[in-house]
Biopython code that builds the backbone (N, CA, C, O; Angstrom):
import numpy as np
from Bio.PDB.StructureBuilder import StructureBuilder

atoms = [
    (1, "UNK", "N", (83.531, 82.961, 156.363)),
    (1, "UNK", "CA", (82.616, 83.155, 155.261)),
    (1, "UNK", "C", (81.245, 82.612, 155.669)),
    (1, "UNK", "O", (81.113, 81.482, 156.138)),
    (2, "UNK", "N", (80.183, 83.502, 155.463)),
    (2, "UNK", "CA", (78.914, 82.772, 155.657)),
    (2, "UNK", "C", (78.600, 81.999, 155.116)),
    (2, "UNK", "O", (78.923, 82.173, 153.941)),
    (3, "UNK", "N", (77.932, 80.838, 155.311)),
    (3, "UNK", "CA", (76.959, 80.063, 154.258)),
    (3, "UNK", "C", (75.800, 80.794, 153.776)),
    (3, "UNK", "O", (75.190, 81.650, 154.417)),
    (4, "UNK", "N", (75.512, 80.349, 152.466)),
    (4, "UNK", "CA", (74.300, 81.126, 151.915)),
    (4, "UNK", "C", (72.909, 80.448, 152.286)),
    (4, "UNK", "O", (72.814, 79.259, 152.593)),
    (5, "UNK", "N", (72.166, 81.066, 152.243)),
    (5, "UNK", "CA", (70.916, 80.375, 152.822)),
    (5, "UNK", "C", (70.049, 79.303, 151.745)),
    (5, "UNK", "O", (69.671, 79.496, 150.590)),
    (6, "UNK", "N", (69.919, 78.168, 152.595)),
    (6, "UNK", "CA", (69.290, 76.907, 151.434)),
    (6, "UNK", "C", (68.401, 77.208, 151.119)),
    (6, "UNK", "O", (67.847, 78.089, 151.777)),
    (7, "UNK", "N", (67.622, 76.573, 149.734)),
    (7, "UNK", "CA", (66.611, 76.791, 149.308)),
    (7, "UNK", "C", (65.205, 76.668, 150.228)),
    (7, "UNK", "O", (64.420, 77.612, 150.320)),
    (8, "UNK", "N", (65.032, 75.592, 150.783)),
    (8, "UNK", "CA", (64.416, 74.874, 151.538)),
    (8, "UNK", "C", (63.685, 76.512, 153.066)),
    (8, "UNK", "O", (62.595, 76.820, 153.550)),
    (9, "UNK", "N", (65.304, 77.073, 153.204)),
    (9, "UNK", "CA", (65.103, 77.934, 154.581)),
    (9, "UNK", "C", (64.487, 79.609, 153.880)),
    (9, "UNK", "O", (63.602, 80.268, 154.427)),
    (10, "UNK", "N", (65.133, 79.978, 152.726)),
    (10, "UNK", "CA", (64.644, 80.438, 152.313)),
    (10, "UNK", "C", (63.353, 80.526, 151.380)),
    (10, "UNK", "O", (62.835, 81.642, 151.423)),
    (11, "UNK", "N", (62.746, 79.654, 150.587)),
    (11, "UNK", "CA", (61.026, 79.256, 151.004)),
    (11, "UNK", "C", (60.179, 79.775, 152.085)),
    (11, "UNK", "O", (59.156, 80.460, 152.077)),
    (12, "UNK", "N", (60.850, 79.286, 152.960)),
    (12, "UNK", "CA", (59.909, 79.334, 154.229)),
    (12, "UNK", "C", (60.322, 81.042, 154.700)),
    (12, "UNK", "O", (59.379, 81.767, 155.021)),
    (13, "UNK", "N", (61.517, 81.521, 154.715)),
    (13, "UNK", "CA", (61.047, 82.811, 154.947)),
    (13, "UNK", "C", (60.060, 84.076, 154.406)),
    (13, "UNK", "O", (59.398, 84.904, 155.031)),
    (14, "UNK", "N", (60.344, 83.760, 152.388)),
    (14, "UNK", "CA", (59.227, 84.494, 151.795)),
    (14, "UNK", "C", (58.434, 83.779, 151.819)),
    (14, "UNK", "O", (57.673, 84.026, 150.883)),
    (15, "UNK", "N", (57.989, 82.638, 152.590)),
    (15, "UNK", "CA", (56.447, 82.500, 152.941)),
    (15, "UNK", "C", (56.194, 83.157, 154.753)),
    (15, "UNK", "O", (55.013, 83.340, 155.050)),
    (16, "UNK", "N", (56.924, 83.377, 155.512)),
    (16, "UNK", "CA", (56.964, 83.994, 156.350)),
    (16, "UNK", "C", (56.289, 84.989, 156.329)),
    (16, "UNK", "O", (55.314, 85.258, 157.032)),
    (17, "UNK", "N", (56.913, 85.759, 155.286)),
    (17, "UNK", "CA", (56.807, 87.672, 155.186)),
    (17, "UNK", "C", (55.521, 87.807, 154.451)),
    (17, "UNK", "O", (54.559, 88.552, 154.635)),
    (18, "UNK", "N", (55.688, 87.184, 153.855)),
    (18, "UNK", "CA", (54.072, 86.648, 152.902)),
    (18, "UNK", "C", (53.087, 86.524, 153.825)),
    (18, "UNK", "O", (51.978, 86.977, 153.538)),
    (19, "UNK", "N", (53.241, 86.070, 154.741)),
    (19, "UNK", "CA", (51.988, 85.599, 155.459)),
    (19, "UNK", "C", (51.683, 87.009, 156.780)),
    (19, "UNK", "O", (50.557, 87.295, 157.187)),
    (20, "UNK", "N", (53.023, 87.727, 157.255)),
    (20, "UNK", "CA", (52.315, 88.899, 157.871)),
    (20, "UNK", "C", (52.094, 89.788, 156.770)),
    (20, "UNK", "O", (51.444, 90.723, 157.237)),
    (21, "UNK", "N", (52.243, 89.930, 155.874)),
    (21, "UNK", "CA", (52.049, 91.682, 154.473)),
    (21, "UNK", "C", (50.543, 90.938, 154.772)),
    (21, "UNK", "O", (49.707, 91.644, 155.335)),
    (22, "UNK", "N", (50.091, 89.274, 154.350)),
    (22, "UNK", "CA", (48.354, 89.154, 153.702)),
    (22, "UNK", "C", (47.346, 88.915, 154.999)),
    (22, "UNK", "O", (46.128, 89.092, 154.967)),
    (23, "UNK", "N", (48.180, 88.439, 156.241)),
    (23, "UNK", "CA", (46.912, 88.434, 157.043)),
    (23, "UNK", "C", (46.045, 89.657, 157.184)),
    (23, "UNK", "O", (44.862, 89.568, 156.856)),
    (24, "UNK", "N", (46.592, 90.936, 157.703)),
    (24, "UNK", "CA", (45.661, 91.895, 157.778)),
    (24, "UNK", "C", (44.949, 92.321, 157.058)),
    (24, "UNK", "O", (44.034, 93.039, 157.460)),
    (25, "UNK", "N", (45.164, 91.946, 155.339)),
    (25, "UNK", "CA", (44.383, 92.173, 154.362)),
    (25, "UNK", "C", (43.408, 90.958, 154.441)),
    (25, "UNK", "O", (42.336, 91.261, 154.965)),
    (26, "UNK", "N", (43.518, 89.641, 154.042)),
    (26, "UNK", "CA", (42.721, 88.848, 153.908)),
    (26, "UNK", "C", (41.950, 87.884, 155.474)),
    (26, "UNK", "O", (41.280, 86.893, 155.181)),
    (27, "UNK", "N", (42.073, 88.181, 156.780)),
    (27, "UNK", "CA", (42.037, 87.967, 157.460)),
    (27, "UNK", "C", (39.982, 88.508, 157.370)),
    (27, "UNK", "O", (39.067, 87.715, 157.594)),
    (28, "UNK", "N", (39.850, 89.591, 157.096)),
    (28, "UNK", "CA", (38.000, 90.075, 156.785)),
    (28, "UNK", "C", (37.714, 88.956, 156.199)),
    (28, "UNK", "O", (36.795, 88.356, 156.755)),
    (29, "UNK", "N", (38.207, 88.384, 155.172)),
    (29, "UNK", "CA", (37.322, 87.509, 154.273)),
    (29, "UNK", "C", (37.235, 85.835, 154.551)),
    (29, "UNK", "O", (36.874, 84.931, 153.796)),
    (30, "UNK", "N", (37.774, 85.801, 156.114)),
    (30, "UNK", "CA", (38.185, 84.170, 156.657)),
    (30, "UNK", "C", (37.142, 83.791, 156.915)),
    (30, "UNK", "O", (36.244, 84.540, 157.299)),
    (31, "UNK", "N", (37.001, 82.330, 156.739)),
    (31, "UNK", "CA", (38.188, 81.527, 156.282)),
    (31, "UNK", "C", (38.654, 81.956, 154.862)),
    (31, "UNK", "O", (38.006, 82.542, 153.994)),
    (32, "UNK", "N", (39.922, 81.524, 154.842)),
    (32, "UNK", "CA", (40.196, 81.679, 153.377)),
    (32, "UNK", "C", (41.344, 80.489, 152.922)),
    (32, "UNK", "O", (42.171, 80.181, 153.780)),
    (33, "UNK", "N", (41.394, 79.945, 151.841)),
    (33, "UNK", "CA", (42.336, 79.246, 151.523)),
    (33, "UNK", "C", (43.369, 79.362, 150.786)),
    (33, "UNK", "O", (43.578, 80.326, 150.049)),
    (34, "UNK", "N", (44.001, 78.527, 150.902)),
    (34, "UNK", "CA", (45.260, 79.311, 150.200)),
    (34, "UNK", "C", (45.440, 78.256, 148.785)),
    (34, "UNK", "O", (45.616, 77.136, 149.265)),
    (35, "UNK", "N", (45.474, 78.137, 147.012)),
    (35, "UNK", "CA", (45.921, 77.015, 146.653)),
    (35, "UNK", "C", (46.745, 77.951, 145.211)),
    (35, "UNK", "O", (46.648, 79.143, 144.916)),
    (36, "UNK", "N", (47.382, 77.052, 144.675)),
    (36, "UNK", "CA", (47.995, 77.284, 143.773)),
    (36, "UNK", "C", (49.649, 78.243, 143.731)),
    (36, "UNK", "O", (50.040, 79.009, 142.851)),
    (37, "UNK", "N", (50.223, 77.908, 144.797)),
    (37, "UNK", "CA", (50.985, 78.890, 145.255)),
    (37, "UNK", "C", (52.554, 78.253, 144.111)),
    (37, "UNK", "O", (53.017, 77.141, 143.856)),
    (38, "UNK", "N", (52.932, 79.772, 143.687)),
    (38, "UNK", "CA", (54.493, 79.370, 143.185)),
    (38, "UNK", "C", (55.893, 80.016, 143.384)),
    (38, "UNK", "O", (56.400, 80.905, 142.700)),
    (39, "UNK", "N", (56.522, 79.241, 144.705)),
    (39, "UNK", "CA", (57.889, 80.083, 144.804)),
    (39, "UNK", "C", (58.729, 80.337, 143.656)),
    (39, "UNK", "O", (58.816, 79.432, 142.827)),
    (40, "UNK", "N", (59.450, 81.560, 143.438)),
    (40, "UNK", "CA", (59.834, 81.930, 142.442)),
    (40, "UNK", "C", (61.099, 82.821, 143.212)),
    (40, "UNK", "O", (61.301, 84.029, 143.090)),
    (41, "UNK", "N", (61.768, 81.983, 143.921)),
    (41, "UNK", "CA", (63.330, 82.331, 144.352)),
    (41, "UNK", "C", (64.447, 83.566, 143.794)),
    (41, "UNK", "O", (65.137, 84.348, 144.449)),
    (42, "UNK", "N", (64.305, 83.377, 142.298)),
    (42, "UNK", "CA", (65.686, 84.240, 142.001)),
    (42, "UNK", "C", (64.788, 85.708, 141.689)),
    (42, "UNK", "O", (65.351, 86.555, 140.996)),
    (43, "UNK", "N", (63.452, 85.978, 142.185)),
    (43, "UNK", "CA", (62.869, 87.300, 141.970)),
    (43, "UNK", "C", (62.228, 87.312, 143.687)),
    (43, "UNK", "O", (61.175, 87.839, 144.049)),
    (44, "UNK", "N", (63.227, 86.562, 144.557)),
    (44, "UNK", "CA", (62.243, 86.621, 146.042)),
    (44, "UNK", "C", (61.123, 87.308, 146.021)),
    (44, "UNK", "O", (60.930, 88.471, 146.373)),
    (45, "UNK", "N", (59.924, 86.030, 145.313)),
    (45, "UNK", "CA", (58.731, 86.635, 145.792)),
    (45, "UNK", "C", (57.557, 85.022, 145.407)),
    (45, "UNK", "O", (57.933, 83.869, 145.194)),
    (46, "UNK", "N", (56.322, 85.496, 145.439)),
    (46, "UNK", "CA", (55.917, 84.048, 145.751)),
    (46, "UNK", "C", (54.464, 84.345, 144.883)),
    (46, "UNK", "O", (53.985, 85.377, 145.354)),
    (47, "UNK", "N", (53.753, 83.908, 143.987)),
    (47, "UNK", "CA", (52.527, 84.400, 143.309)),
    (47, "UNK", "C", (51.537, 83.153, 143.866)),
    (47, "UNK", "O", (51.941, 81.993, 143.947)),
    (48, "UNK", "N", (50.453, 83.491, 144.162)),
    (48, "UNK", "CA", (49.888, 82.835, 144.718)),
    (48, "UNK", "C", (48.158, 83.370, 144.817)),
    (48, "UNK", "O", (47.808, 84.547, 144.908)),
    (49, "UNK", "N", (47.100, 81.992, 144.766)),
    (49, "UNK", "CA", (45.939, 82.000, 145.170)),
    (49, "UNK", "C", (45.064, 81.982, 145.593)),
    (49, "UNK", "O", (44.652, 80.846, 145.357)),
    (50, "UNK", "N", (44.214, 82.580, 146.243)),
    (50, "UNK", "CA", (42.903, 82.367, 147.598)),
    (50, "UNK", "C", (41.917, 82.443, 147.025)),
    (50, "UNK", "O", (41.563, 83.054, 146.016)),
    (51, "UNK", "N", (41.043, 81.210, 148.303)),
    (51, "UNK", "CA", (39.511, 81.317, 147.730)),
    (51, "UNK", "C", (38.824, 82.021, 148.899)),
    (51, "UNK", "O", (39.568, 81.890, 149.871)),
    (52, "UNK", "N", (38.402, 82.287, 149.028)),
    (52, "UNK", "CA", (36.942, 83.018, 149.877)),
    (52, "UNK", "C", (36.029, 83.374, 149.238)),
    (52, "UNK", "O", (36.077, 83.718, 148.057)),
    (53, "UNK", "N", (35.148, 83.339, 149.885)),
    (53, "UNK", "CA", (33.607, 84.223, 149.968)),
    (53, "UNK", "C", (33.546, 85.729, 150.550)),
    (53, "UNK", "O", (33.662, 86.272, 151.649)),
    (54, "UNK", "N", (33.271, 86.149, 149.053)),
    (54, "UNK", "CA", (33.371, 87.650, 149.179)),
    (54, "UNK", "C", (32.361, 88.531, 149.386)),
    (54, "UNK", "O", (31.533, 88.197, 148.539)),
    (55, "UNK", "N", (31.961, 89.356, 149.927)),
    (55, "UNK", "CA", (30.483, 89.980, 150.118)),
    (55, "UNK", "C", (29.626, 90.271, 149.210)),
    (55, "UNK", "O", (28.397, 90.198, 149.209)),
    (56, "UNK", "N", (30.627, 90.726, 148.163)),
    (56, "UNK", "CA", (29.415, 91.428, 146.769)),
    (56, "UNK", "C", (29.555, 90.266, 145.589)),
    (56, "UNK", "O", (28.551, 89.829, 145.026)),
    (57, "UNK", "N", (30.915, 89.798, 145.263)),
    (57, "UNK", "CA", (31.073, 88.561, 144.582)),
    (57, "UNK", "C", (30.911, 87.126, 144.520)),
    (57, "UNK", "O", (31.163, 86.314, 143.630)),
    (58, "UNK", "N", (30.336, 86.986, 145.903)),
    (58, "UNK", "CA", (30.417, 85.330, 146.010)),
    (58, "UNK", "C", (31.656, 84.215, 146.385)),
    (58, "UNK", "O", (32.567, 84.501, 147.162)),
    (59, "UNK", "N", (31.570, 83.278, 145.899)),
    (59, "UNK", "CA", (33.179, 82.654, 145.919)),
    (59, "UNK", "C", (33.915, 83.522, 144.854)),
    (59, "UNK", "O", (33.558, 83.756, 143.699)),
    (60, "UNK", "N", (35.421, 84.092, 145.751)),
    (60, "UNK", "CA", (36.099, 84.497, 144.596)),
    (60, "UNK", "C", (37.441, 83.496, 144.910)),
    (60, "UNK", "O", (37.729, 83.084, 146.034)),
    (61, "UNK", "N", (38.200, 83.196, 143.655)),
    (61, "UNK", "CA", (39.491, 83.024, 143.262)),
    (61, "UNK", "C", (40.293, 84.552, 142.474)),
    (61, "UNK", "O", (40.170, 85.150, 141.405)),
    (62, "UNK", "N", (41.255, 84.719, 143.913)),
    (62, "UNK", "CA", (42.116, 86.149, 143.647)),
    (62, "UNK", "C", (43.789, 85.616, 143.310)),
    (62, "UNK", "O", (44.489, 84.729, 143.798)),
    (63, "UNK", "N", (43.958, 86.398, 142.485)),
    (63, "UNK", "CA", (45.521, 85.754, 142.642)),
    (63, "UNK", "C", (46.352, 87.035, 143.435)),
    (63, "UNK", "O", (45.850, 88.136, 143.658)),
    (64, "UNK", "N", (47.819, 86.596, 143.825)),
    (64, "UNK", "CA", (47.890, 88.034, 144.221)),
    (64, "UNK", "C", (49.713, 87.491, 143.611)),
    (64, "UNK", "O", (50.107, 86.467, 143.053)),
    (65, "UNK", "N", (50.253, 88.453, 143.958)),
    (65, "UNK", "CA", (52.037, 88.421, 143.285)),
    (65, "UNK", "C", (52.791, 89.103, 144.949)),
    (65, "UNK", "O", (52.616, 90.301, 145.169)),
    (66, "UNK", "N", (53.445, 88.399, 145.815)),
    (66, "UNK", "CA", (54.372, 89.188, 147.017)),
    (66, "UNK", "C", (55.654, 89.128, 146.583)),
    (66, "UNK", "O", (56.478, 88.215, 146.543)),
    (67, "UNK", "N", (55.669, 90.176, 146.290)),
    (67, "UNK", "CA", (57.558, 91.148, 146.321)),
    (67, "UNK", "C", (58.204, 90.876, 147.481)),
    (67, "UNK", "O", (58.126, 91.720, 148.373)),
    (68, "UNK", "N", (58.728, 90.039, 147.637)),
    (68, "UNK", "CA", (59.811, 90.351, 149.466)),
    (68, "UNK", "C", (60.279, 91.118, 149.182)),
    (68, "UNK", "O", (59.745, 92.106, 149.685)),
    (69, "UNK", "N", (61.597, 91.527, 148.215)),
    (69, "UNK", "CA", (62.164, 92.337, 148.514)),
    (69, "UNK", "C", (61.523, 93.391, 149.023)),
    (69, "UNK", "O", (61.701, 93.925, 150.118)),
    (70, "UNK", "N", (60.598, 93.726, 147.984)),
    (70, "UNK", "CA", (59.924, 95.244, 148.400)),
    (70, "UNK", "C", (58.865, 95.078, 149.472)),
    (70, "UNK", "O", (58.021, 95.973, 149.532)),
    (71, "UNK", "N", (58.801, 94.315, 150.120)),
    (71, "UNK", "CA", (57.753, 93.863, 150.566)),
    (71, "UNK", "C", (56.361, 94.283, 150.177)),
    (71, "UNK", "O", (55.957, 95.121, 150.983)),
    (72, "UNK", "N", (55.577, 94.043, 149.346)),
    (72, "UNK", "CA", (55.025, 94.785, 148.180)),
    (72, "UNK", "C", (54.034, 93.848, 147.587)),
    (72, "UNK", "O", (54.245, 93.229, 146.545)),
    (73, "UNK", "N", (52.310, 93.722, 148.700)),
    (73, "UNK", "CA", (51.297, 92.513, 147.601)),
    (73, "UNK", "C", (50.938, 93.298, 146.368)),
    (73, "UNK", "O", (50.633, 94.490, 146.377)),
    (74, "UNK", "N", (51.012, 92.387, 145.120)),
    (74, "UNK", "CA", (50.078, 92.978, 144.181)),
    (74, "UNK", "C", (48.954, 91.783, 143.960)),
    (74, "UNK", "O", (49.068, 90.561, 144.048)),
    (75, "UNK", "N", (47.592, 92.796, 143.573)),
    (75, "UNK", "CA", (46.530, 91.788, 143.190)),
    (75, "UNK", "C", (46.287, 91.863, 142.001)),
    (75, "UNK", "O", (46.026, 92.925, 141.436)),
    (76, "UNK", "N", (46.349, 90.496, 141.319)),
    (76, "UNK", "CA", (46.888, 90.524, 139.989)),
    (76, "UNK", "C", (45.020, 89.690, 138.899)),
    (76, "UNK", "O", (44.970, 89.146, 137.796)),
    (77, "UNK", "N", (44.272, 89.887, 139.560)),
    (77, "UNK", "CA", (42.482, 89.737, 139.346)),
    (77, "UNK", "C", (42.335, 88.565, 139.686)),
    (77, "UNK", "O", (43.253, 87.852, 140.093)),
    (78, "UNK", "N", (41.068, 88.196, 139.552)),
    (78, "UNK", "CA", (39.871, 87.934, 140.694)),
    (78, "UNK", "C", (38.849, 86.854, 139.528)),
    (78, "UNK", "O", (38.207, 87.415, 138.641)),
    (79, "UNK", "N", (38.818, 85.667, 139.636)),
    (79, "UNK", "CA", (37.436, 85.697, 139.234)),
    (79, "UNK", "C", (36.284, 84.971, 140.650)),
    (79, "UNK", "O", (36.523, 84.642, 141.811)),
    (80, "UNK", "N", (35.077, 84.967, 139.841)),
    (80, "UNK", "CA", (34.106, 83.577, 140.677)),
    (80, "UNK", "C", (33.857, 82.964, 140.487)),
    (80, "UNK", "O", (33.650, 82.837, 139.280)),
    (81, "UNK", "N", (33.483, 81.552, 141.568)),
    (81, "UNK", "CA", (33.668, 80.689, 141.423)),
    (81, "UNK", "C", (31.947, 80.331, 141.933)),
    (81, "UNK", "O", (31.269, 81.041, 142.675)),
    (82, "UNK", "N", (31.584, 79.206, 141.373)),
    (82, "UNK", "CA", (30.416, 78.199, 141.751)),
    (82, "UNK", "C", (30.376, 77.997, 143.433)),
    (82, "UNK", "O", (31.461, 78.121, 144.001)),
    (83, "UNK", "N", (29.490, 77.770, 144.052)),
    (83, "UNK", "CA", (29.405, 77.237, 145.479)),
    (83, "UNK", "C", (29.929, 75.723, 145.390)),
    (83, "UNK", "O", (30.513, 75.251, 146.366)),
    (84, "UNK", "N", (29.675, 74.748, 143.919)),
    (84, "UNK", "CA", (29.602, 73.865, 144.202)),
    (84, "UNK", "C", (31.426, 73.379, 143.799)),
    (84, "UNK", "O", (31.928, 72.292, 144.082)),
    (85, "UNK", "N", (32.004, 74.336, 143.211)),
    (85, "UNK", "CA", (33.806, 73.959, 143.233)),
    (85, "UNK", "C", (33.922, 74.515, 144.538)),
    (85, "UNK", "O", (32.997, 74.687, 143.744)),
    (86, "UNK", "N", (34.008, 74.808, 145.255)),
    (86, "UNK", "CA", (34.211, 74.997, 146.776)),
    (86, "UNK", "C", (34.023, 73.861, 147.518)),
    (86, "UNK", "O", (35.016, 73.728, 148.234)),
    (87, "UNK", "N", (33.099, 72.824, 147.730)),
    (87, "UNK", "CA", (32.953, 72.363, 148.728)),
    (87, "UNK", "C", (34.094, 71.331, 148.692)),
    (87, "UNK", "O", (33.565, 70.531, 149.464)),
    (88, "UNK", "N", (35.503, 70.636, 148.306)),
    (88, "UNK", "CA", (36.728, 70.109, 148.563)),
    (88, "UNK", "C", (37.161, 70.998, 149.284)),
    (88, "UNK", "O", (37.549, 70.630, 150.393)),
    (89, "UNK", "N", (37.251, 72.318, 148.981)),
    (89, "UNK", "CA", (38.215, 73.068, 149.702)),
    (89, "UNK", "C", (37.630, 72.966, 151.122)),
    (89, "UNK", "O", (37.994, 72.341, 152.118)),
    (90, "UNK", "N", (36.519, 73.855, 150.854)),
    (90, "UNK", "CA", (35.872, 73.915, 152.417)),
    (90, "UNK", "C", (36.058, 72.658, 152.967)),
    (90, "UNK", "O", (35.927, 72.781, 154.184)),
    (91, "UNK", "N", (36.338, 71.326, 152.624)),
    (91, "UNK", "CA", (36.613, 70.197, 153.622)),
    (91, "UNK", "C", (37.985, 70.169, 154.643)),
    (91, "UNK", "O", (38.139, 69.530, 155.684)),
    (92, "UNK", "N", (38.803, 70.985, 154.039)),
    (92, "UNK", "CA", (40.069, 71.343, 154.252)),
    (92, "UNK", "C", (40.322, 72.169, 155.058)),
    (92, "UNK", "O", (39.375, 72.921, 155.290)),
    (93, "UNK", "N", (41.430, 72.405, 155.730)),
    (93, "UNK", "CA", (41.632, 74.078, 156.654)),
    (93, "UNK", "C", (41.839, 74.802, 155.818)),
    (93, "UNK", "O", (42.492, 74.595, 154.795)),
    (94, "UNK", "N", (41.234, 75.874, 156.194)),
    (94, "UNK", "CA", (41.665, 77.015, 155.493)),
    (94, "UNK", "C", (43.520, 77.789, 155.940)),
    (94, "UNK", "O", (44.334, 77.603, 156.845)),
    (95, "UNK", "N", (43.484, 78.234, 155.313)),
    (95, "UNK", "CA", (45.366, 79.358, 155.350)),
    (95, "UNK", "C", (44.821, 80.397, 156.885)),
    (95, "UNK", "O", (45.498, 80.479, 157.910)),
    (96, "UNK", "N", (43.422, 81.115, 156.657)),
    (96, "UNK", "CA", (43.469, 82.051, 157.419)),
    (96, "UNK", "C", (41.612, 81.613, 158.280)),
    (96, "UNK", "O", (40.597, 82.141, 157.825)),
    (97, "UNK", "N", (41.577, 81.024, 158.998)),
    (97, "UNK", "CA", (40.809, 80.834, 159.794)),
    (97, "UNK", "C", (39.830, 81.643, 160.595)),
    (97, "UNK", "O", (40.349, 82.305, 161.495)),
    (98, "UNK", "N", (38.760, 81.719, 160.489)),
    (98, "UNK", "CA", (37.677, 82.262, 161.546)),
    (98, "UNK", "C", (36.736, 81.763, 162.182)),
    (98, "UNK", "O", (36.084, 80.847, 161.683)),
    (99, "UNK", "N", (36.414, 82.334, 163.619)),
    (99, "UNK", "CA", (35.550, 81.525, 164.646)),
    (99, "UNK", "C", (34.319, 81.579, 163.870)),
    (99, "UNK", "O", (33.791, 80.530, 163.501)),
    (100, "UNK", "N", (33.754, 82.862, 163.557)),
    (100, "UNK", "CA", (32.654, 83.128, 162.763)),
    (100, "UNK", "C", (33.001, 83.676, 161.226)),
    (100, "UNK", "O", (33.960, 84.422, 161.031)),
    (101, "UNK", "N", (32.186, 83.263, 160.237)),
    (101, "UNK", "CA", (32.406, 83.457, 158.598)),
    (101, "UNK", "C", (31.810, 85.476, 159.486)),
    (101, "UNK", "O", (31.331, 85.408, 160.618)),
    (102, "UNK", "N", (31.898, 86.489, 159.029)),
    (102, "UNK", "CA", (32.262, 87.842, 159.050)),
    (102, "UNK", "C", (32.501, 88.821, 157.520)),
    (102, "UNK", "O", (33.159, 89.853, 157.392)),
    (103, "UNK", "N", (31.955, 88.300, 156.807)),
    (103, "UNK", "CA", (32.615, 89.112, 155.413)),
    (103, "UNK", "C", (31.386, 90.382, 154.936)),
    (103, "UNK", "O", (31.517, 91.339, 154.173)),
    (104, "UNK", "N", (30.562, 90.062, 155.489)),
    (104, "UNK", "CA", (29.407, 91.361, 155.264)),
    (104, "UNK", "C", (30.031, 92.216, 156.437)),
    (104, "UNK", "O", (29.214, 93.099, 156.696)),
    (105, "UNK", "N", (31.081, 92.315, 157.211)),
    (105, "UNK", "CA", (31.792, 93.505, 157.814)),
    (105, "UNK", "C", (32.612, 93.731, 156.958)),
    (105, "UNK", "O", (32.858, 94.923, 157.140)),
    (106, "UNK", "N", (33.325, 93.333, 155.982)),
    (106, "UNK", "CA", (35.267, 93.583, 155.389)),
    (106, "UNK", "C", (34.350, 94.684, 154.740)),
    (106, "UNK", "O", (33.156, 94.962, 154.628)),
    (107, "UNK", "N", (35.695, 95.191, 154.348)),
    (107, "UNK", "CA", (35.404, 96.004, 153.286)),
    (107, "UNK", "C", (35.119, 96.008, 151.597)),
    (107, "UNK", "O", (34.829, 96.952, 150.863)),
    (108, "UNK", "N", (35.238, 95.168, 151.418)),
    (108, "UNK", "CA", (34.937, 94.463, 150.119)),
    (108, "UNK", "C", (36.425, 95.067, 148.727)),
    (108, "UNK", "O", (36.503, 95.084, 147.499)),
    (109, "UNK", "N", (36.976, 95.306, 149.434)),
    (109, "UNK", "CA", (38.674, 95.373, 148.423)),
    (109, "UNK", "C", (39.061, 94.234, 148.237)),
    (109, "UNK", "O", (40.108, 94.031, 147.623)),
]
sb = StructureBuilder()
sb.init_structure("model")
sb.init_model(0)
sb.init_chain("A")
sb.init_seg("    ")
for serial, (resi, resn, name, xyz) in enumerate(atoms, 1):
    if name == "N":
        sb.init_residue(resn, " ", resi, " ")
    sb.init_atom(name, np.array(xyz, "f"), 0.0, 1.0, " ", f" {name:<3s}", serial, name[0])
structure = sb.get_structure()
């Protein structure tokens, strides 16, 4: 009989899958941070928040919702934020890192 997988191992995988579905999306808008995140196990999926600096918006706070099963981001809105609630974060690493800030290239989605 298998053992079922612990809470602890499973966490870390839908943050796994989580993290290749959002790099290629949020990877334009790096650095970016990651805060407010909530595993939510018996619907394997993980809802969660980023800050970046967005090209046309400024600082935004996006939330987004990842489906593992379906493997499936939804973006669930957006607001902005002040330059001056940013600067804790910016003391911090960011989730998705860049050599150079780049966001007047993304595409602005």
């Amino acid at each position: 009989m298998a053992e079922a997988t612990s809470q602890p191992q499973k966490e870390d995988i839908l943050r796994e899958r989580r993290n290749r579905k959002v790099h290629n999306h949020l990877e334009q808008y790096a650095p970016v941070w990651l805060v407010n995140e909530q595993v939510l196990l018996e619907a394997d999926a993980l809802q969660f928040e980023v800050v970046f600096l967005h090209p046309q918006y400024s600082w935004a706070r996006r939330r987004y919702f990842y489906d593992a099963f379906n493997d499936v981001l939804y973006h669930k809105g957006q607001v902005t934020l002040d330059e001056e609630a940013t600067y804790e974060l910016q003391a911090t690493p960011p989730f998705i890192d860049a050599p150079v800030l780049n966001t007047v290239n993304s595409y602005g989605g």
